[in-house]
Each structure stands twice: as C-alpha cells, then as structure tokens.
N, C-alpha and C positions, 0 to 999 in steps of 0.2 A: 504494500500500500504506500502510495505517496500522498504526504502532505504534508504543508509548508506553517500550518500556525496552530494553535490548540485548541482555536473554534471547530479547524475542520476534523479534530482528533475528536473533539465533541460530537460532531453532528456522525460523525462515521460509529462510533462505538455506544451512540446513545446513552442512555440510562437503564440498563441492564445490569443489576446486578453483576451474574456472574464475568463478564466483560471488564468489567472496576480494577483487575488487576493488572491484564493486556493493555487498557486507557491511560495505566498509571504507567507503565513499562515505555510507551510510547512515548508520552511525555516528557519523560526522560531522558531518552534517546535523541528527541527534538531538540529540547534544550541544552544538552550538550553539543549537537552539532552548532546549531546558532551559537554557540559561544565559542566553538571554536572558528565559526566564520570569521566569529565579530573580531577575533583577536589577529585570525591574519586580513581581514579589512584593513584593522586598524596599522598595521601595521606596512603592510604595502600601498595604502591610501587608495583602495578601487573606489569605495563611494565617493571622496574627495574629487577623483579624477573623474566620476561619472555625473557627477552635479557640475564641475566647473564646467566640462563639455555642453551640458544640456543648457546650460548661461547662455554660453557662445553662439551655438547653434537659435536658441532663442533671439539673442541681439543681432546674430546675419541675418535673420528671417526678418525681423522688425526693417533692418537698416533697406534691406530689399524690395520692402513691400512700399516703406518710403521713395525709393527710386521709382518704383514701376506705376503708382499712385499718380502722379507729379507726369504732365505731359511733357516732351522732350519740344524745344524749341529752337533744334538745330540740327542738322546732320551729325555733330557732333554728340548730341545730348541723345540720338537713339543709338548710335555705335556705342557708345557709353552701356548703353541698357541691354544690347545685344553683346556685348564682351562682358558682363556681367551673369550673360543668361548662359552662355557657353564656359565662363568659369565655375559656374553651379552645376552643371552638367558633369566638367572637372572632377569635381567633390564629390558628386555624388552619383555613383554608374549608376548605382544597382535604385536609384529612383524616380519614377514616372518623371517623364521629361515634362517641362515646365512651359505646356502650353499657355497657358495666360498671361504669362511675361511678354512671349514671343507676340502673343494678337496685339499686348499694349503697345509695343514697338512699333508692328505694323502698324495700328492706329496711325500712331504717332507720323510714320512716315507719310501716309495717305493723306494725313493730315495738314505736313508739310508742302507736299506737290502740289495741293490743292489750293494755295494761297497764291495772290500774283506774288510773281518774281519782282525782286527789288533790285534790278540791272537796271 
C-alpha cells in the first residue's frame, strides 16, 4: 500500500478494531521515512531549491505576460516579443508551444502595416 500522510492511513484502515495494530505499525513506518526525508531535505536544500525555482518561473511568466499584454509599436518592439517567444521555446521543449504570444505579435505586426507609412 502506498500512502503519503496519516489521513490517508486513516481512511484506508478505518476504524476497525482489529486493524489498530497494522494502522499503528504504518504510522510509524510513515513517520520515520518523513523524517528521514526531512533530514536529507534539509540538508541538500531540495525544497529550498524547488520554491526558489517556482519564484523565478512565476516572475518570467508575470515579466512575459507584461511584454505580450502591451502592443508593440515598432518593428523592433514585435522582434523583441518574437525573440522572446523563441527563447521560451528554448527553456522549455517538453511545453505546449506558446501560441498566444505568437497571435499577439502577429496582431501586432498587422497592426503595424496597417497604418500609413511615415516616408
């Protein structure tokens, strides 16, 4: 049996009686491995390392969405948002390519050509 916290050791062994011993044996078992998690957690710093990641990842997704939000007002300002959609492509193989970036670009440029020229 696998399970990961004491609620689920509850809800699997119920309130049975003769079960009260296997429940408490488990228990046990759980809470020594959790402590021996916590001890090489703590000491190789995964959680550390996997909250500062998810920061990061949070603040490119914000800093991003600000880029692609925000219409481009130049040839320059959509190469800008398409070198940025291709560096997230970079980063990130194994995730669904980021078509919503790419439409706001094109927006963007349609939107460009669409103005008179200032020649």
């Amino acid at each position: 049996m696998a399970v990961f916290t004491f609620e689920e050791i509850d809800r699997r062994f119920g309130d049975v009686p003769e079960d009260t011993e296997a429940k408490m044996r488990a228990k046990a078992v759980l809470a020594e491995r959790q402590a021996a998690w916590d001890s090489l957690d703590e000491r190789l710093g995964y959680s550390r390392a996997k909250q500062a990641e998810e920061e990061a990842f949070s603040l490119r997704d914000g800093r991003l969405n600000d880029l692609f939000v925000k219409p481009a007002y130049s040839v320059a300002g959509v190469a800008a948002k398409l070198h940025a959609v291709l560096a997230m492509g970079d980063d990130s193989p194994g995730d669904e390519f980021p078509w919503p970036q790419i439409r706001a670009a094109m927006t963007d440029l349609l939107n460009l050509s669409s103005r008179p020229s200032s020649i």
